[in-house]
N, C-alpha and C positions, 0 to 999 in steps of 0.2 A: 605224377602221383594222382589219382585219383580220388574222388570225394572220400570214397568206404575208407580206402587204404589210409587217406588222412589222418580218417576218425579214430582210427584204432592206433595208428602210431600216438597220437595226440593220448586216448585212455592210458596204454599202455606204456605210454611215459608218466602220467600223471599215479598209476601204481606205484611202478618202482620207485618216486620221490616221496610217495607215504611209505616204504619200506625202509628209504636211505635215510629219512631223519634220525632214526632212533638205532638201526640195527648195525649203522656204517660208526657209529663212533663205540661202540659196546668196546671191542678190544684197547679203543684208546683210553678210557675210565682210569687208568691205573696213571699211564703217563699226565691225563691231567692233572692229578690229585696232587705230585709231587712235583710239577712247572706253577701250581699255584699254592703249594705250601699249604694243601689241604688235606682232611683225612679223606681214606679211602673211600668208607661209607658216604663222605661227604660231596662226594663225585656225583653221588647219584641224583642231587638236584641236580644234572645236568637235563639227564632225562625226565625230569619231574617239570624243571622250567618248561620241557617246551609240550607236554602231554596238558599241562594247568588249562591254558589256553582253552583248549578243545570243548571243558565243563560250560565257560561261559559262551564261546562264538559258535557252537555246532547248532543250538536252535536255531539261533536268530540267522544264521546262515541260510538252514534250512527254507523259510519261511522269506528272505531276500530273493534266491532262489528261483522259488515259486510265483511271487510275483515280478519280479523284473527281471527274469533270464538267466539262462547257466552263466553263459561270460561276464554277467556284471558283477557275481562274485568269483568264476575262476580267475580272470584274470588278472585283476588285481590279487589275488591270494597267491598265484604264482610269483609275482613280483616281490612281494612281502615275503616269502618263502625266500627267495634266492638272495635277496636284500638282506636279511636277518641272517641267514646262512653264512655270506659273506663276510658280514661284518663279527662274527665271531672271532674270523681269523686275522682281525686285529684289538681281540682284546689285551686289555694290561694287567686289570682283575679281575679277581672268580667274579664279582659282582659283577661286572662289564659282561662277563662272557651269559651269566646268568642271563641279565637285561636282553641279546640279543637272542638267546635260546629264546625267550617270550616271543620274542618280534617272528622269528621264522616259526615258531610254533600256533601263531596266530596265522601266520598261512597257511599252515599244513592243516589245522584242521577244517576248512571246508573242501579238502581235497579229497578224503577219506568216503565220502559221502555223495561227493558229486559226478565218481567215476562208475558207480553203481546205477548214477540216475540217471547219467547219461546213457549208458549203454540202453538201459529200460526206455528211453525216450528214441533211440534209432533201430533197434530192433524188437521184432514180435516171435513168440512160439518157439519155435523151435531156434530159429537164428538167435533168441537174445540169451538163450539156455547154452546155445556154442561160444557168442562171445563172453557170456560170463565163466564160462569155463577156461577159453582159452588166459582173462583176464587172472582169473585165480592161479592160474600156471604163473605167470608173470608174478605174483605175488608170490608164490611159494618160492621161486626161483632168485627175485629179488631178496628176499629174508632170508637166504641160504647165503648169498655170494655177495651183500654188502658189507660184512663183518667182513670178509675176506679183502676187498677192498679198499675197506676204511683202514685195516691194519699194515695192508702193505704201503699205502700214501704215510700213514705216520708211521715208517720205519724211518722213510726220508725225513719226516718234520711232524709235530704234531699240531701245526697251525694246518695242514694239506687236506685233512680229510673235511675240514671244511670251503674246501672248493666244488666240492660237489653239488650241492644244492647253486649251482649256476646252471645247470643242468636243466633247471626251472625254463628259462629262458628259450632256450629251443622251443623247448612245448608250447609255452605263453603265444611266439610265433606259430604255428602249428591253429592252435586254439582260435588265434585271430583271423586266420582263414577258411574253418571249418563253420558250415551254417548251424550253429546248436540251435535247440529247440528255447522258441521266448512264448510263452504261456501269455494267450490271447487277456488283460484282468476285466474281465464282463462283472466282476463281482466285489465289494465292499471289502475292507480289511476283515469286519466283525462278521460279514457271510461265507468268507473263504477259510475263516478262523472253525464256524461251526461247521462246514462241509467236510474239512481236514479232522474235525475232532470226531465224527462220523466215521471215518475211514479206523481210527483206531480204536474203534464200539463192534469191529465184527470180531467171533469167534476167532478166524480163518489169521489177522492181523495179529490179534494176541498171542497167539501158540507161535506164530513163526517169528515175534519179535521174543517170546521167553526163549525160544530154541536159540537163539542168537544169545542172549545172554549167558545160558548155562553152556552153550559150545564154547564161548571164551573162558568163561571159568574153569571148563575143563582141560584147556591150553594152558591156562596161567597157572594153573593150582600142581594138577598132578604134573605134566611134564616138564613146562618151564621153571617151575619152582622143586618140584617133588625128585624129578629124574637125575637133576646135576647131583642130589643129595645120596641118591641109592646107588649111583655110581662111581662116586668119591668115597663111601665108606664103607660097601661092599665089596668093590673090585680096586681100590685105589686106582680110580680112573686120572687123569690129565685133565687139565680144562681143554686142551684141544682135542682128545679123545673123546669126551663128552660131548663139544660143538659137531664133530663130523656125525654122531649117531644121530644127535638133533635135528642137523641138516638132510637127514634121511627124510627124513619127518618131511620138509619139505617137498623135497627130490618127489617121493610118491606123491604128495598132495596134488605138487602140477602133474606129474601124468595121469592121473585119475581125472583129475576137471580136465585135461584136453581131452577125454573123452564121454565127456559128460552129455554132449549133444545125440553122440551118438546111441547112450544108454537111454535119454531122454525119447528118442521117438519111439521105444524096443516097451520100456518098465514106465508102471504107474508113478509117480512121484513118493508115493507111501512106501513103494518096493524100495525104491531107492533108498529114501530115509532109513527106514528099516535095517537094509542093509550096512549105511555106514554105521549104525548102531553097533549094529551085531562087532564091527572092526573096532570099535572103540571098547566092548564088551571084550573082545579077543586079547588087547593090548595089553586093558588094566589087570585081565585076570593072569597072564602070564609075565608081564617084566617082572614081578616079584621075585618068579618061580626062575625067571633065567640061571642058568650055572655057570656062567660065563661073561665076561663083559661085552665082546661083539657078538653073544648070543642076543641082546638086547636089539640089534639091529631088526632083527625081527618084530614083535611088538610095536617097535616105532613105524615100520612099514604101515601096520596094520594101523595103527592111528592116522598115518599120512594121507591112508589109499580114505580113510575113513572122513576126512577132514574136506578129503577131494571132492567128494559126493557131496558132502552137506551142506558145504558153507555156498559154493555158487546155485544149488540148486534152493537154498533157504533165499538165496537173493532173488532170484528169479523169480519167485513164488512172489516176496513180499511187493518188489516193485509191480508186481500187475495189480495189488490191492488197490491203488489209487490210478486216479487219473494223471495227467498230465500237470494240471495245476494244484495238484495236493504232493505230488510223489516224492520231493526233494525235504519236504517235512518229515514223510514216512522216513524216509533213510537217514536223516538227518536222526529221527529217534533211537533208530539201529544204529549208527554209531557211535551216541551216547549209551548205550546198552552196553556195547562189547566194550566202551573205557571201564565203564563203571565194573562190569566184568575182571576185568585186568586189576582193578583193584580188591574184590573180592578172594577171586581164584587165590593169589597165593598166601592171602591172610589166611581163608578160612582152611585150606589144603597143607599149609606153611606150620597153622597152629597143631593141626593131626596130628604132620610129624615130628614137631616137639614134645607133645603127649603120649603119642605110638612110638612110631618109627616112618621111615620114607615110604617104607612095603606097606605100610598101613594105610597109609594117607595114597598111594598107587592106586591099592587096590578098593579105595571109597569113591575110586571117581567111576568106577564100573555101576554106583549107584545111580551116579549120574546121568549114565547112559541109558539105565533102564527105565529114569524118569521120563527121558526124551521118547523112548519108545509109546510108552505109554498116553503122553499128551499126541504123539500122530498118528496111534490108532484111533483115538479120538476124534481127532480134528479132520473134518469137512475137504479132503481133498480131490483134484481133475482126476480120472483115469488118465492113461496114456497117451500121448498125442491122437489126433485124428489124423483121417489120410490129408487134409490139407494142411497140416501144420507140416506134418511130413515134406509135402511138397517145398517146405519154406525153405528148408535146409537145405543151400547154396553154398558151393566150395566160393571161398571168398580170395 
């Protein structure tokens, strides 16, 4: 295997274990609650324990990072990740199982963060616009098929779904053989503090870091929160009938970013934006109106194809704002964005529709979108590729 081919089995393991923490034990929530003589709702610190983490280690991650190298906090984050993971699977009480959700949640969160920066650290132009697409595919596709996963391991056991996060471990190896990038430190803790604080004082920075905030709140709010509710009281949907229209959601998102490279050399980045707008525009204003319950599958499309465009071409964008020895800060802030997000979204989308209704609270996040429109025809961005970026773009 060669070096490239390394690097991207290495990224694109370290995706799908930010997907498997949280999205592979969702189906098992029930079966915990009643092996630990808990209530339902109270399952849900399971996912809380291990998200907590992220608030306090995702800076300081950051800013490790930058000065002493991707591996000196991937590696050990993966370990911690697999360790934590593992040791779930002999808890005795919800406390114990708690404690360890912390432990592997404190690996996962510089993982989140440092597979964006990496990619921005091994490719340029046009190539880091293909890998971050093809990465997003892998994200879409992992958030699709670890529910599916995590539920058929705990059909066998509900100790099995946390065997998963061993999975870490391959990578970790993988990790240890790849040359990452170690940031030459020419400069003072307190002069790399104000050069990085520089980086997030331009216009260009701000708009693609709020676009990152309100794109998760409008994942968390209207669909993840909003859509189970419009489906379950308008169509008497299933909880599995709901999960599969969901995972639609996904399914487009990855095909749209794997061809995001190639929309990349063709449309300006503002076309682009633009356009995932407009899918997101399309989505809210019609699931309302759907007459049907797998008429919904539609709509979801339109948000999936929409989600495809923006979220890796928003990365793209933000990781060229900084340098080399600033950038794992930058992303490191865009991570805490999109938590902080996930905690917004379905309060503020959640409260709609106990106020309104689910259709109400759908169709407010089309405002959403129109905000987004509005801050990138604003905001300061490249035309098109040129013919040399063009040239970059190498089947790999």
């Amino acid at each position: 295997m060669n070096k490239e081919k390394r690097t991207l089995f290495m990224i694109f393991g370290i995706t799908l274990l930010v997907t498997m923490g949280i999205s592979s034990l969702i189906p098992v929530l029930p079966t915990l609650a009643k092996t630990f003589s808990t209530q339902e709702e109270g399952s849900w610190r399971i996912i809380a324990a291990f998200a907590l983490p992220g608030f306090f280690c995702i800076p300081l991650v950051g800013v490790w990072a930058d000065r002493y190298g991707r591996k000196a906090v991937l590696i050990p984050a993966l370990l911690t990740f697999a360790i934590g993971g593992v040791c779930c699977m002999f808890a005795r009480t919800f406390t114990e199982l708690l404690i360890c959700r912390i432990i592997q949640g404190a690996g996962s969160a510089p993982l989140g963060l440092l597979y964006a920066t990496i990619i921005a650290d091994c490719w340029q132009g046009a190539q880091r616009a293909r890998i971050m697409g093809y990465n997003a595919m892998v994200l879409g596709l992992g958030t699709a098929l670890s529910p599916a996963v995590g539920g058929a391991l705990a059909m066998l056991h509900w100790r099995l779904p946390f065997i998963l996060p061993l999975l870490a471990l391959p990578v970790a190896w993988l990790a240890a053989g790849v040359p990452l990038m170690t940031p030459v430190r020419t400069t003072t803790l307190r002069d790399y503090l104000v050069s990085t604080g520089k980086c997030f004082q331009k216009r260009e920075t701000l708009t693609l870091l709020t676009l990152t905030l309100l794109t998760f709140v409008m994942l968390s709010g209207p669909l993840v929160t909003c859509f189970p509710l419009l489906a379950e009281k308008r169509f008497t949907a299933s909880s599995l009938e709901t999960g599969l229209i969901i995972a639609a959601a996904s399914l487009a998102s990855g095909l749209a970013a794997s061809q995001l490279s190639r929309l990349y050399v063709r449309f300006s980045p503002r076309i682009l934006f633009l356009s995932s707008f407009v899918l997101y525009l399309a989505a809210f204003c019609t699931m309302p109106l759907c007459p049907g319950l797998w008429w919904l599958v539609l709509p979801v499309l339109f948000f999936g194809f929409g989600q495809g465009l923006n979220i890796p071409l928003a990365a793209t964008l933000l990781a060229s704002q900084a340098q080399t020895e600033q950038r794992a800060a930058l992303m490191a802030a865009n991570a805490m964005l999109l938590r902080l997000a996930q905690n917004i979204g379905p309060a503020l989308f959640g409260t709609l529709a106990l106020w309104k209704s689910a259709s109400w609270a759908i169709a407010a996040g089309s405002l959403v979108a129109c905000l987004m429109a509005l801050l990138v025809i604003r905001m300061p961005l490249p035309p098109a590729c040129t013919d040399r970026e063009k040239g970059l773009e190498t089947t790999l």
